[in-house]
N, C-alpha and C positions, 0 to 999 in steps of 0.2 A: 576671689582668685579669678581674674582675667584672662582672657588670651585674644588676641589681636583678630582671631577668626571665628570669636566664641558668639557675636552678634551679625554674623551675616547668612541675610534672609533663606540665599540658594540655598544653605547647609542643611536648613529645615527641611526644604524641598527633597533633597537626596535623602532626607531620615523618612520623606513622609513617601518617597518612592521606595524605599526599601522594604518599608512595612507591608505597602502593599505586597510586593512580590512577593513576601512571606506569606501572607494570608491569601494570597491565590496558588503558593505551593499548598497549603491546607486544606483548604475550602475545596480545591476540585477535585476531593474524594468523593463532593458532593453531587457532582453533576453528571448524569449519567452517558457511556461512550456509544451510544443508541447507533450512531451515524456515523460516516467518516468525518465532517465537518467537528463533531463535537471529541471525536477523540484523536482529533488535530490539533484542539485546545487546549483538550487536557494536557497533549503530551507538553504542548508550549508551555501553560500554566507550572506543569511542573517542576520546568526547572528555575520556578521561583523562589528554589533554597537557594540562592546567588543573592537573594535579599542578603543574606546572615553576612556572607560576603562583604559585601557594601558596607554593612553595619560596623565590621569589623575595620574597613577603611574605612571608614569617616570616624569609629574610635581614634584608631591609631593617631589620624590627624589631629585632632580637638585636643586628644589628654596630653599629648607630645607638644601640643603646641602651648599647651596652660604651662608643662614642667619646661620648657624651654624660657618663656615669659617671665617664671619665678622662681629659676631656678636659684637663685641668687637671695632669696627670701629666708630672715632667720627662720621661720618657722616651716621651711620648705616640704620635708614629707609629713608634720600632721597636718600642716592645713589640706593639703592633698588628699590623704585619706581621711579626716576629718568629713571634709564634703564630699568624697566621693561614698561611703558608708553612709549620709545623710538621702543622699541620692539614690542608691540602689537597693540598700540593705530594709529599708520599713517596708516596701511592698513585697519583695521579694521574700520576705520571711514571712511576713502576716498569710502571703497567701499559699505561701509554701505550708504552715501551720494548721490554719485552716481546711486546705483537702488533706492532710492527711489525719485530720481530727474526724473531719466527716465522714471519710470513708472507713476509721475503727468505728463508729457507732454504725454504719452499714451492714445489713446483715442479709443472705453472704456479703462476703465482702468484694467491691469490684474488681474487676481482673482489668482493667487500665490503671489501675492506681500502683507506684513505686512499690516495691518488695518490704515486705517489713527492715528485713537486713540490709539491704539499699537506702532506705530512707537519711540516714547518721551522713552518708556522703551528701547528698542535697544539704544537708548542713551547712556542709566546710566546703564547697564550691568543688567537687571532687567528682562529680558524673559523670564529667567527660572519661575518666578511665574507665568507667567501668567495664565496657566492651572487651578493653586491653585484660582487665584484671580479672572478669570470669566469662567474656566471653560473648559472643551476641546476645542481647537484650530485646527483650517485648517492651513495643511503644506504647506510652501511656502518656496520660496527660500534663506532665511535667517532665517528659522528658527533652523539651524545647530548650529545658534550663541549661542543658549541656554550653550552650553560645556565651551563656552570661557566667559557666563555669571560668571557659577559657579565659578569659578579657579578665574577670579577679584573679588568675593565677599569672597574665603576664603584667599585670600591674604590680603584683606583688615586687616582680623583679625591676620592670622597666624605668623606673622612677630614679633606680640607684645606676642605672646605669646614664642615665642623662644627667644627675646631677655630680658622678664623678668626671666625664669625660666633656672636652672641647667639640665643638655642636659638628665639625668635620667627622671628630671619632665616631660619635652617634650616628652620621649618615654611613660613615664606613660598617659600623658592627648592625645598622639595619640592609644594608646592599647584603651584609655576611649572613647573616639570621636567615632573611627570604632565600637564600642559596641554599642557605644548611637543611633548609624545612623542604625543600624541591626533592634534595638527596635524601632524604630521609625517606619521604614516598614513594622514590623509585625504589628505592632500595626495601621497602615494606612491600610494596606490590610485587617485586619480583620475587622476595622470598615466599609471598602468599599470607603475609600480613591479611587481618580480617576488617574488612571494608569499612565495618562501625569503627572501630577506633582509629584507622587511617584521618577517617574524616573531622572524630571531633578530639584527636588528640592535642593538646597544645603546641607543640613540637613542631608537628606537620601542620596547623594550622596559623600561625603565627607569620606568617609572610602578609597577609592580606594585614595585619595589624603593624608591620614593617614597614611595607609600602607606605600605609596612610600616615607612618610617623615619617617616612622620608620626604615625601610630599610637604609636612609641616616644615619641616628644614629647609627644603627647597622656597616654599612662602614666603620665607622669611630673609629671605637672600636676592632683593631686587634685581640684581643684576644677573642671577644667573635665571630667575623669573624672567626677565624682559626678554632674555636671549630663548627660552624655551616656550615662550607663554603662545607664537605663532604653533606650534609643534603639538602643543598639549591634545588638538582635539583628533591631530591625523595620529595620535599615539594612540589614545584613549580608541578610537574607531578602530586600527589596526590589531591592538592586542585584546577587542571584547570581539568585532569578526573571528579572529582568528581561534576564539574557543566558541563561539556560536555555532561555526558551518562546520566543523570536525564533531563537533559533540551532538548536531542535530542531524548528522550525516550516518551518522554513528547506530544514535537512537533507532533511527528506520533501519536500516543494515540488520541491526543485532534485536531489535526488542528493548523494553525498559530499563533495562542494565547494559546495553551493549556500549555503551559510552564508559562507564566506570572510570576503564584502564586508562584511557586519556584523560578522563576528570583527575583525578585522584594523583596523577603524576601532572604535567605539566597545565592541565586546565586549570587549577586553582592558583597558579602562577599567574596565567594570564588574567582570569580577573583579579587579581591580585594590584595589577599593573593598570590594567584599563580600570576600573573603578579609580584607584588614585590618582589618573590623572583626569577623570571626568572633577574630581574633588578640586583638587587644586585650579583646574581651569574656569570652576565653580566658584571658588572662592576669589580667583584675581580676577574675575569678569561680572563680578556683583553689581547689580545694577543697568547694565549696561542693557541697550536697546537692542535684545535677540531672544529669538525666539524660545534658545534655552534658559536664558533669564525669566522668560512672562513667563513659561512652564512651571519652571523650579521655584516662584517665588507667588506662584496661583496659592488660593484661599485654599482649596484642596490639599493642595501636598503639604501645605507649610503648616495646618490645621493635625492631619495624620501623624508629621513631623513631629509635633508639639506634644502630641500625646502617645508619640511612637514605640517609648518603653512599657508604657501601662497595657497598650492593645500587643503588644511582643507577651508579654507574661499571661494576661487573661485569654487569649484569641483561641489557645490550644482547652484548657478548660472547657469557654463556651461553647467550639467545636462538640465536646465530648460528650455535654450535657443536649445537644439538638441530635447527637448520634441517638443519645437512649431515646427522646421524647420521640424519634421517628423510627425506629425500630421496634419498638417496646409496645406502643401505643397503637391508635388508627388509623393514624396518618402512613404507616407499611407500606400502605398500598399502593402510595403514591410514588414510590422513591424510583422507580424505574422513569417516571414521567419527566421530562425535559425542564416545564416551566415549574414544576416542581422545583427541584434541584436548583434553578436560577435563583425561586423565590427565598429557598436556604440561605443560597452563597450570599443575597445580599444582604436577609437576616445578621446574617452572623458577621459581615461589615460591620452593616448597623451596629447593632448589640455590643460589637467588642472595641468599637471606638466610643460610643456614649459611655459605656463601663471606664472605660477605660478613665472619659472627660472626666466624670465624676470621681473618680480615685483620685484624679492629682486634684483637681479645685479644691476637695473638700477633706483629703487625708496625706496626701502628698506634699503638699504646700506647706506644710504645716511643718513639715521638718526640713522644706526647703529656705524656708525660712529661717533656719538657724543657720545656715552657712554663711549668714554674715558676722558671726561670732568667731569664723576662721578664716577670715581675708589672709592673704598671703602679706605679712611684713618685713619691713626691709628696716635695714639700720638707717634711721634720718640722719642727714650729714651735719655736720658740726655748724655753728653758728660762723658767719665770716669771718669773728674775730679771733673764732679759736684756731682756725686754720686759713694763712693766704699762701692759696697754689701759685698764684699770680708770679709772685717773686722768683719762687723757684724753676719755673718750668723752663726759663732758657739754657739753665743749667743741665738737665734732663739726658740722657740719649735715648734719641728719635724710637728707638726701636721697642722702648719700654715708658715713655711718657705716659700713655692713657692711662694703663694700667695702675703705674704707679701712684699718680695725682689721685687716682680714684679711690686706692688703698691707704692716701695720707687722709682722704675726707672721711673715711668711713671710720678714721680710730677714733674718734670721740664722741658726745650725741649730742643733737640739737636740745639745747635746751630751752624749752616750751615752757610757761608756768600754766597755774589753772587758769588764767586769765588770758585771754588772745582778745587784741583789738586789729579788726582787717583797718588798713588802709586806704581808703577805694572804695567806693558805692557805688561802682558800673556791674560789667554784668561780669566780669572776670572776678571782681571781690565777691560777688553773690554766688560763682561758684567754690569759691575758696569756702565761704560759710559752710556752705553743704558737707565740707569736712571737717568743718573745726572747729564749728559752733561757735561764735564770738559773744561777748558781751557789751561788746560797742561797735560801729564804724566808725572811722571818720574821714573826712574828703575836705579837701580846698575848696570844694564849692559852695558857695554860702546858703545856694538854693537847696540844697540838700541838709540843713544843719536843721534840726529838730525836727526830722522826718524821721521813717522809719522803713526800713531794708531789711526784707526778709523777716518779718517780725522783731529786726533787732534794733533801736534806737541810733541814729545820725548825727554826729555831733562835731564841730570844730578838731582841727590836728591837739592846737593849744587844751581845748576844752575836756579831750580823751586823756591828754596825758597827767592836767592835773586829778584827773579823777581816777584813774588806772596808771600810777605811773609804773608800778613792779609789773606789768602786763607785759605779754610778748606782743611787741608791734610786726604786722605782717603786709608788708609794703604790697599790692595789690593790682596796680595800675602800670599798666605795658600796653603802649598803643606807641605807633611811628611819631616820633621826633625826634626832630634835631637840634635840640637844644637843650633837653631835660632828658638825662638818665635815670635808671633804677638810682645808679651810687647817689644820686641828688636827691629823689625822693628821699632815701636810708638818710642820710645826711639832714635833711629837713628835719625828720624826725627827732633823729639824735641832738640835734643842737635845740631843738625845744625842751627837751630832756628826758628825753622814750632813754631806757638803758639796754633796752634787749629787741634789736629790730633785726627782721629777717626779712630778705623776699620770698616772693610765693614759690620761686624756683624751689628752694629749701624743703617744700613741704614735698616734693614729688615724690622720695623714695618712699617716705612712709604712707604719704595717701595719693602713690598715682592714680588707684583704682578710682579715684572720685574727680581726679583735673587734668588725667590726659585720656585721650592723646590732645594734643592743641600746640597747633604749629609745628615747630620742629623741636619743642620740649620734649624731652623724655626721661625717666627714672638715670640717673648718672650709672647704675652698674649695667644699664643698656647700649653706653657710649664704651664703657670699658670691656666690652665683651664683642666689638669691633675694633679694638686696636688695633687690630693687622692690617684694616683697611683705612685707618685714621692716620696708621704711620706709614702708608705706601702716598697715600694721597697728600701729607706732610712732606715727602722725599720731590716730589713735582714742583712743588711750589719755589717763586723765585725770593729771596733772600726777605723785599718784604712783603711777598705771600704769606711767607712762613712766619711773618709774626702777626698779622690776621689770623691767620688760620688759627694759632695757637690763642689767640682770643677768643676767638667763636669757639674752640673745645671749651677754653677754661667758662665763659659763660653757660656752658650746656652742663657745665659740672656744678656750677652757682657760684663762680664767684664772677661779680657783677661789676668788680671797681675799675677794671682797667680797659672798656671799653673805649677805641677809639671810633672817630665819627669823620669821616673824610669829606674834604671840604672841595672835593672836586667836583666834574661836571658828571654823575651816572653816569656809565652804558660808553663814556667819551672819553679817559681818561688821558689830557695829550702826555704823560709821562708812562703811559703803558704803549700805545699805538698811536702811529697818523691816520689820520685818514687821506686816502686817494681823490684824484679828482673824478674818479671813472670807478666808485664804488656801487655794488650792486645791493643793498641792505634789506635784510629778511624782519620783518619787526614780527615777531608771534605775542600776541598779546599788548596789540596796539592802544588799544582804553582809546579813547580821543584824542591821540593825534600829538601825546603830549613828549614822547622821545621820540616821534619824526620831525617834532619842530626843533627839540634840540640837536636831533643830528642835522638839521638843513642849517642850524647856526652856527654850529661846528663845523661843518663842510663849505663854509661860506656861500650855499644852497648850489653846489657843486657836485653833480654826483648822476651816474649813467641812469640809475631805478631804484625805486623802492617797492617792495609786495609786504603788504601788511593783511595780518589774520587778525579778526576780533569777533567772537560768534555772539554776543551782546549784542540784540538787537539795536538798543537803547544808545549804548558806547559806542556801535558802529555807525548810525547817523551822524548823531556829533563828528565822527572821526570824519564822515563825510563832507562835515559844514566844514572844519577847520580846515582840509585842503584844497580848498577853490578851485578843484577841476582841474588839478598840475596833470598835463598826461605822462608826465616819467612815473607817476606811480598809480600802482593797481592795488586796489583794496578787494579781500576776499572777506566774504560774512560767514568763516569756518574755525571752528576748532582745530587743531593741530594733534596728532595722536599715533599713533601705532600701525593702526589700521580706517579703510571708510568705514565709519560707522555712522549710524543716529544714538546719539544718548542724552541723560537728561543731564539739566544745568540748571546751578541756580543764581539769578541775577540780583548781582548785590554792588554793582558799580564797579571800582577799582579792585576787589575783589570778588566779581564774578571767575565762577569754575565749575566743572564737572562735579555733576556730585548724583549719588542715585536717590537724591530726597528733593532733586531739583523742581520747581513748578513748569518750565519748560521742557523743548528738548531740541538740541542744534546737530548741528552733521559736523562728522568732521572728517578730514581730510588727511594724509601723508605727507609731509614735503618732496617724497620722491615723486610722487603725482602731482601737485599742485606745483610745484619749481620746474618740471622736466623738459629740457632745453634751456632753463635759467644758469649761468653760473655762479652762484653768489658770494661776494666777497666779505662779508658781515651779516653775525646770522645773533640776533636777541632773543631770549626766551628769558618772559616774567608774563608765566600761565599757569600758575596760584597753583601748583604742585603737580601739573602733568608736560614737567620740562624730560623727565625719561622716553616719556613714550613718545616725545615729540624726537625728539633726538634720534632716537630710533625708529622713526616714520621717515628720517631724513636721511639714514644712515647710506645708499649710495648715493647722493648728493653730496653730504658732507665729505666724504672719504674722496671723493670723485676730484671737487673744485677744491677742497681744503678752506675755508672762510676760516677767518676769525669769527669767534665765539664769545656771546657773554649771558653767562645762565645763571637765573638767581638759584639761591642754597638756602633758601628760610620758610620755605614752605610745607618741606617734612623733615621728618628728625632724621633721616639715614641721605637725605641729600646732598649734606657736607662729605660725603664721600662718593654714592654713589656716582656721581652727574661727574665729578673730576675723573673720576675712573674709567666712564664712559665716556669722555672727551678724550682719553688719552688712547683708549681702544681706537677710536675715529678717528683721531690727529695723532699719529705718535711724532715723537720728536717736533714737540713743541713748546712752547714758553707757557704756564702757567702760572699766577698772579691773583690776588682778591682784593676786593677792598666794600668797605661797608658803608651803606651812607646815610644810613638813619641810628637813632640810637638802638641798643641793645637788640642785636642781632639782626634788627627787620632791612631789608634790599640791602641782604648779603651777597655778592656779585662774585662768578668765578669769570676768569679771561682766561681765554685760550687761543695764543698766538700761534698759528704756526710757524716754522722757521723755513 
């Protein structure tokens, strides 16, 4: 079970900052307040219960963002709790088990250890009430579990509420929830509600768990990300100030408690709020060259991160056991001494993150490892010949096309026999293997014919089929051409005498967990659960936009036959636009020079300026050789983006791009900065997947001069709509148009004329 934000690094980082803050809310009962300097610290340390906080936002985000991701999975809530019970449940009983085994064979028995009558709730995830249900409680050393109470009691519900409702209802009923839960604590505080269960009821707690699911919603909504993504950090700064200086203005005022009444009503609101958006600005800015990235993605936090639930559960224990050993013992004497108390606190870092390491490597693991027994799966889409969307979809009305194309693929199943032979021995067939185990390849290329791929045998198209011909053939090979489709590969096959051939598209619903994301592929019930935006961006397009477009859907859905492949000039097409004799052209992602030469050929080398960006060291000299010092045009060695940054990049010729695994690192620029005084009247973007944020680094420019537009759509899977949607925000009232010019899907091109 996947989720699109379940592998990024910063996420660690914010698990492995929260832990601390928990363990310095603990720990500085250790350090004694001798001084005013040290009981300055303490009081700071301790409002490091804002850890649980956090915790509780970056839950909300992660689990919301997995039941978002799969929601659509036959298997949707066991696989869920399936691995979430593989996750939480072994340590958390073992060691729940454990102390209180130890402390009946204790004699007396310790007076930190849970009630005997209490004990049955720590069970069933049910501690959080107990405050509510008899009353303040004596802390002891499992009563931390209260956090991991709440989070199993709103899991219980939240999972059914994300997979009955449309992913707007869900950010509506989490905006509703964090309201209801605010009300709830005022309305408890003002009756004289008792402070314990205020805090860890689920009820009044459950906003911080809202937020971080709203956040995942918002993640996942490009376009309303791009419009907030500038915003995130002056949000995050404004609503965690604004519970820091009241709440520590508070503390001095009043004493240790004198803060409460604003904690407990609207402060847990605001971090609530500011933590979710440190998340989400975390997760959209992964990578990138700042200072909160090297922070968030240090060997430290992401280490702490990693082992964050184990030191959450043991830190309170080990605490308890260094109370006795220094109380009890001879070391007494020391506990008023300063470096004393330091040498504790770091103790008991130490202690409860190595405890901690060694639970998951060597006990934890061990049942993490069975969650691959519960991937989330999806119904595989029917073989081509069982169903051709193709035919039908002119037929359709616009406003329910995705949907329904998506509901005729899913009524029957792909039928797979035991036998798959990949076709393709590149590195796209070797990752198909990794899902589907084959018992042959085979490849056109003769060099590769009684080799061996992947430990699995190479062998002729001819040579596989008479030796497997009941085999499912799984066409494998997707690279740019113009002259060989997927349907020819399929075809190749078939007329040798394969009977059962699929493309590798086919395999995505049941095993995207293993071949995406890649390119602008995605699971088909990821495209149907965008229809709103498929059929606004459908409604733009000019008569034959719209049967492009309706290609590129029907391709993203698998069916591969009716691709067309336009034999006109890229970037130039003379039945869309002319071009001027006094055009100004923006090139973003220049490569070497190779559509400035075709627009100087098309312009009959007529034309007021060119400003070309290419941050490829490599591609940019060349770009330099090919234009022999023309002074109408200026070449920039920048990336194009959002905002100036530095980040990394990795160079890989025609497809170099941004990426946070890059071996270099380039700057990049805005086009409101870099163009400002330019007016430009033709603006290209093909920048390997960062055509949004360029667009939006341009957005008073564009809006300003109006250019014609032409922005590739093949480089993520949500770009077939978002980038048209964004061009018509920019340009409203204007012509939009597409055409595609390599085979099956690759330099899918939107235009956007103004009128």
């Amino acid at each position: 079970m996947s989720s699109r934000a379940s592998n990024i690094r910063a996420l660690d980082g914010i698990r492995g900052l929260a832990i601390i803050f928990v363990l310095f809310h603990h720990f500085e009962t250790l350090i004694p307040g001798s001084n005013g300097v040290l009981y300055a610290a303490k009081a700071v340390f301790s409002f490091g219960w804002a850890g649980v906080d956090l915790f509780f936002a970056l839950s909300g985000f992660l689990i919301t963002g997995i039941l978002l991701d799969t929601r659509d999975a036959n298997n949707y809530f066991s696989a869920f709790y399936a691995r979430r019970i593989l996750r939480i449940f072994p340590l958390y009983y073992s060691v729940l088990t454990v102390v209180l085994i130890a402390a009946a064979l204790v004699h007396p028995r310790p007076t930190n250890i849970p009630l005997v009558a209490d004990q049955k709730l720590y069970y069933l995830y049910l501690t959080n009430w107990l405050a509510l249900w008899k009353g303040p409680w004596r802390s002891n050393i499992l009563g931390h579990f209260w956090s991991l109470a709440v989070e199993e009691q709103f899991y219980l519900v939240w999972p059914l509420c994300v997979w009955l409702m449309v992913r707007r209802n869900v950010a509506k009923l989490a905006v509703g929830g964090s309201a209801i839960a605010l009300f709830v604590r005022i309305f408890w505080v003002a009756h004289g509600g008792p402070s314990q269960a205020i805090v860890m009821a689920t009820v009044t707690r459950m906003d911080s768990l809202l937020c971080g699911a709203l956040g995942a919603i918002l993640f996942r909504d490009d376009r309303v990300l791009n419009a907030l993504r500038k915003w995130l950090p002056w949000a995050a700064s404004l609503a965690l100030l604004s519970f820091a200086v009241p709440a520590g203005w508070l503390r001095v005022l009043h004493g240790s408690r004198g803060e409460l009444f604003f904690v407990e009503t609207i402060g847990f609101s605001l971090l609530a709020l500011g933590f979710s958006c440190v998340i989400v600005y975390a997760a959209a800015s992964d990578g990138a060259a700042t200072f909160m990235q090297h922070l968030l993605r240090s060997r430290v936090l992401t280490d702490f991160g990693k082992y964050s639930y184990g030191i959450y559960v043991y830190h309170v224990p080990i605490l308890g056991a260094f109370a006795f050993v220094i109380h009890k013992g001879p070391l007494k004497s020391f506990v008023g001494e300063f470096w004393f108390g330091a040498l504790c606190v770091a103790l008991s870092f130490a202690v409860s993150f190595y405890v901690a390491k060694i639970s998951y490597e060597y006990f934890e693991r061990r049942f993490l490892a069975l969650k691959q027994y519960f991937e989330a799966r999806r119904s595989v889409p029917p073989a081509m010949d069982e169903v051709q969307i193709g035919a039908e979809f002119g037929g359709i009305e616009p406003k329910t096309h995705c949907r329904f194309l998506y509901r005729k693929r899913i009524r029957g199943k792909m039928k797979i026999s035991s036998q798959v032979v990949i076709f393709g021995a590149g590195s796209l067939g070797r990752r198909v293997a990794q899902a589907v185990h084959p018992v042959l390849f085979c490849d056109n290329n003769p060099a590769m014919w009684s080799t061996v791929c992947e430990g699995v045998p190479v062998e002729s198209p001819e040579t596989a089929i008479e030796r497997h011909p009941d085999a499912t053939f799984i066409a494998a090979i997707w690279h740019p051409s113009r002259t060989e489709r997927m349907i020819d590969r399929i075809n190749q096959l078939k007329s040798l005498g394969a009977s059962n051939v699929i493309p590798f598209s086919g395999l995505f619903a049941e095993y995207g967990n293993f071949l995406l994301p890649h390119w602008f592929w995605e699971r088909p019930d990821y495209y149907a659960a965008h229809d709103d935006e498929i059929r606004r961006v459908r409604t733009l397009m000019d008569p034959e936009g719209k049967q492009e477009f309706d290609r590129q859907v029907q391709l993203r859905l698998g069916n591969v036959s009716d691709q067309v492949i336009d034999s006109g000039t890229q970037y130039f097409p003379h039945d869309v636009f002319k071009l001027s004799l006094n055009e100004v052209f923006i090139d973003c992602g220049a490569y070497d020079g190779d559509t400035i030469t075709e627009f100087r050929r098309a312009s009959g080398d007529q034309f007021a300026r060119i400003i070309a960006f290419e941050p490829d060291p490599k591609n940019f000299e060349a770009l330099k050789s090919s234009l022999n010092g023309d002074p109408r045009i200026t070449l920039q060695p920048y990336a194009t983006g959002i905002r100036r940054e530095t980040v990394r990049f990795t160079l890989s010729g025609t497809a170099s791009r941004i990426s946070s695994s890059g071996a270099c690192e380039v700057q990049v620029t805005t086009l409101d900065e870099a163009l400002d005084g330019v007016a430009p009247t033709y603006m290209k973007f093909d920048i390997e997947g960062s055509e949004p944020d360029a667009l939006e680094g341009g957005r008073k420019t564009i809006t300003q001069h109006r250019p014609k537009v032409a922005a590739c759509l093949y480089h993520a899977p949500d770009h077939l709509w978002t980038i048209p949607l964004l061009l018509n925000e920019l340009l409203p009232d204007s012509r939009f148009t597409m055409r595609t010019y390599v085979a099956d899907g690759w330099e899918c091109v939107c235009y956007c004329i103004p009128n």
